[in-house]
TORSEDO-77753 format. One record per atom (N, C-alpha, C): y, z, x; residue number from 1; residue in one letter. Coordinates in steps of 0.02 Angstrom, whole numbers, plus 32768, in hexadecimal, padded with zeros to 4 digits. Example, Ala and Ser with C-alpha at 12.3 -4.5 7.8 and 13.67 -1.06 7.14 Angstrom:
2
(pt (7EE4 8186 8294) 1 'A')
(pt (7F1F 8186 8267) 1 'A')
(pt (7F5B 8186 8294) 1 'A')
(pt (7F90 8162 8282) 2 'S')
(pt (7FCB 8165 82AC) 2 'S')
(pt (8002 818A 8285) 2 'S')
This chain:
56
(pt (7FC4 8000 8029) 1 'X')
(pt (8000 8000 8000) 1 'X')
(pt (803F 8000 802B) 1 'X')
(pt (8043 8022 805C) 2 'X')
(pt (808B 8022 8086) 2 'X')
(pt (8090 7FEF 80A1) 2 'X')
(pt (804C 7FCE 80CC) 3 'X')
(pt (805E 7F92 80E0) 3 'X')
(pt (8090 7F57 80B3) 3 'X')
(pt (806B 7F5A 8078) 4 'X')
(pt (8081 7F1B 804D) 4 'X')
(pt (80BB 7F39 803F) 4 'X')
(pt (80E0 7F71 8038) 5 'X')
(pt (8121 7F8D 8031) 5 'X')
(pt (8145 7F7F 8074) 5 'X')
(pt (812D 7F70 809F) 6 'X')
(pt (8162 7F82 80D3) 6 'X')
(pt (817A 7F2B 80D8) 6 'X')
(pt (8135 7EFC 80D9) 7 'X')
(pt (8150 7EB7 80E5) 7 'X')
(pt (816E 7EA7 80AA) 7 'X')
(pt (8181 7EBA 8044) 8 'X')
(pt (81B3 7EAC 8027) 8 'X')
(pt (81E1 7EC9 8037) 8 'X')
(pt (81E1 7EF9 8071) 9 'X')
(pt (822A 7F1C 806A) 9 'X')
(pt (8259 7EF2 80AC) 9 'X')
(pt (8239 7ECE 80D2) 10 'X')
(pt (8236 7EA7 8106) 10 'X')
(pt (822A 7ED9 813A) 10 'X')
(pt (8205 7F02 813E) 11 'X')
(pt (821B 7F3C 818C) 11 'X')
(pt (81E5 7F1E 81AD) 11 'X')
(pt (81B4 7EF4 818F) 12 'X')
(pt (817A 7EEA 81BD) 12 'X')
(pt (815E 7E9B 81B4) 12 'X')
(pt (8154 7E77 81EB) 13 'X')
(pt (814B 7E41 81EC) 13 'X')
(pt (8109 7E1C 81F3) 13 'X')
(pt (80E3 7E02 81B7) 14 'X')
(pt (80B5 7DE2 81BD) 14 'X')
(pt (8094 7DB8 8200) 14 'X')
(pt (8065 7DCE 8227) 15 'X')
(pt (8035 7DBB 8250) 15 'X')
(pt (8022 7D65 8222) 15 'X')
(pt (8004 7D69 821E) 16 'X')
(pt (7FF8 7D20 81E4) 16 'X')
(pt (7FFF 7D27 81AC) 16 'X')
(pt (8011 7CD8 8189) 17 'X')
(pt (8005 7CD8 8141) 17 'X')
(pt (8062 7CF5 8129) 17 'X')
(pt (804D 7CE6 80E4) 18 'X')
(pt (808E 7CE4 80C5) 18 'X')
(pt (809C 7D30 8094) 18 'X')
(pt (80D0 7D2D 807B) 19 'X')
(pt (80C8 7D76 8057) 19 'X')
(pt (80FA 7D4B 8027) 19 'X')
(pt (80E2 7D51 7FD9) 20 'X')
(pt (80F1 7D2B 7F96) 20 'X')
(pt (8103 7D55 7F6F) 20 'X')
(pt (814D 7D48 7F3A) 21 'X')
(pt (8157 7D81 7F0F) 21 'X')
(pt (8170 7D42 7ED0) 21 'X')
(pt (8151 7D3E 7E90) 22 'X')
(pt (8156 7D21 7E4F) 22 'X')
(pt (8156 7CCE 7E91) 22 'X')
(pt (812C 7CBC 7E9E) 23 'X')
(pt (8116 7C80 7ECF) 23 'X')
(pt (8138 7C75 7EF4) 23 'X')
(pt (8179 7C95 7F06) 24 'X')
(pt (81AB 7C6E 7F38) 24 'X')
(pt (8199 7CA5 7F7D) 24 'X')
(pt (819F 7C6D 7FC2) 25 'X')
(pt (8193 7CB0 8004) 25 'X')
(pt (81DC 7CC8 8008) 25 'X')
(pt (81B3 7D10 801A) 26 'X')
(pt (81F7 7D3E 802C) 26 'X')
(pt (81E3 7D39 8078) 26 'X')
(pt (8221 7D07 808D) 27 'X')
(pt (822A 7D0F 80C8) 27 'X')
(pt (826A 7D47 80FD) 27 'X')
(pt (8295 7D51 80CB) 28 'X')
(pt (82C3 7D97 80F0) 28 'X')
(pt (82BD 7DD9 80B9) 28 'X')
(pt (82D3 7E09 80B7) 29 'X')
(pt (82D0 7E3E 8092) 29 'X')
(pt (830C 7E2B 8055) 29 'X')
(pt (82E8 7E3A 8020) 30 'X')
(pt (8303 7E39 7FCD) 30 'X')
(pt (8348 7E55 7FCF) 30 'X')
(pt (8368 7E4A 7FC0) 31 'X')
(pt (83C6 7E92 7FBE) 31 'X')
(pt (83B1 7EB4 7F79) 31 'X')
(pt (836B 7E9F 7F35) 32 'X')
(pt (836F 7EBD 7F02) 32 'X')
(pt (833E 7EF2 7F17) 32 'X')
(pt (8318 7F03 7F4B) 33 'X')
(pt (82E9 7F14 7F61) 33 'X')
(pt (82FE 7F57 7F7E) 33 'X')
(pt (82DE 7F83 7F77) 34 'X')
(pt (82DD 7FC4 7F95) 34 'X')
(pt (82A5 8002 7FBF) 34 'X')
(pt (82A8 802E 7FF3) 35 'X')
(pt (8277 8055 7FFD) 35 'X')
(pt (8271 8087 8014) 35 'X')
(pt (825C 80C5 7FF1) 36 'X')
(pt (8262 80F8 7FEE) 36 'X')
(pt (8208 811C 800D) 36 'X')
(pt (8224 8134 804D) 37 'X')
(pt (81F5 8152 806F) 37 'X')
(pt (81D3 818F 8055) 37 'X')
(pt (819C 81AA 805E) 38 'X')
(pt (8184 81FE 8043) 38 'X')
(pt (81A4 8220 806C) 38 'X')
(pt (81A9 8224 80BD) 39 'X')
(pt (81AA 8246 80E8) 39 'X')
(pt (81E8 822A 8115) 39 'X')
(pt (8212 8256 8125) 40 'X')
(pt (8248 8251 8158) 40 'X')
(pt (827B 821E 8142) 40 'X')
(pt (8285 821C 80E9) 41 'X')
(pt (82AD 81F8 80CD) 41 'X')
(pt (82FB 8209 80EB) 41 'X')
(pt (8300 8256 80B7) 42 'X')
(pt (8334 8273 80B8) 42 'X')
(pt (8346 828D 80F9) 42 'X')
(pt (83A0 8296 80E8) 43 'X')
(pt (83A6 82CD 8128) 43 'X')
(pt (83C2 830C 80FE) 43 'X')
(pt (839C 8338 811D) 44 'X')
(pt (839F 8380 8104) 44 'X')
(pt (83E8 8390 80EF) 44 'X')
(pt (83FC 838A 8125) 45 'X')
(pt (8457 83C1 810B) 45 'X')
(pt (847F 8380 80F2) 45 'X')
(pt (8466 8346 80E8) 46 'X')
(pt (8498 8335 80A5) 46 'X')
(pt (8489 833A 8053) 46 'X')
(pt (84BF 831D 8037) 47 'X')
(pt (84B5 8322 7FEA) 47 'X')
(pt (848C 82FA 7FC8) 47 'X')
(pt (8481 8307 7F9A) 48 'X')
(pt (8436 82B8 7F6F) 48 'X')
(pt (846A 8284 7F86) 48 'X')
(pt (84BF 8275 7F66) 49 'X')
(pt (84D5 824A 7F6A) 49 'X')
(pt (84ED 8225 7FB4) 49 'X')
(pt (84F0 8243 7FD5) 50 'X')
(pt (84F0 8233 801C) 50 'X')
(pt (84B5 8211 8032) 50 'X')
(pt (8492 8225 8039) 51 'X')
(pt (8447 8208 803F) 51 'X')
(pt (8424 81C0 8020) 51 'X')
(pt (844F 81CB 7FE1) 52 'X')
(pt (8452 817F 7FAB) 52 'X')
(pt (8491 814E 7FC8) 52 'X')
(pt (84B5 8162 7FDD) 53 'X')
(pt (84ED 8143 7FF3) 53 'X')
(pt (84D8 811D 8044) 53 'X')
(pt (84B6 8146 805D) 54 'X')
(pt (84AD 8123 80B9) 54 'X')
(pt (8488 80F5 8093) 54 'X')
(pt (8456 80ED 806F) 55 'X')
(pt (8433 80AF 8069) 55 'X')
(pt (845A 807F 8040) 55 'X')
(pt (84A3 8080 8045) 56 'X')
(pt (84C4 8043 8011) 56 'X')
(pt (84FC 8013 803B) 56 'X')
């Protein structure tokens, strides 16, 4: 599952072969696209909205 999350999110680049979303290749990362890690997302001593904000 992360794999296939990380190459729609573009962080990771297909070894071979294509990666297809509604048939068209996603060849750079989506701008509608987003990704939210389990682990070592946040940074502690800021606010939810701070945290939502570095990723914009």
């Amino acid at each position: 599952k992360t794999t296939l999350l990380y190459l729609i999110a573009g962080l990771l680049v297909p070894n071979s072969g294509t990666v297809k979303i509604d048939g068209k290749s996603l060849d750079r990362p989506r701008p509608q696209s987003g990704l939210i890690l389990q682990d070592y997302g946040l940074l502690p001593w800021s606010t939810v909205r701070q945290n939502v904000e570095l990723g914009l």
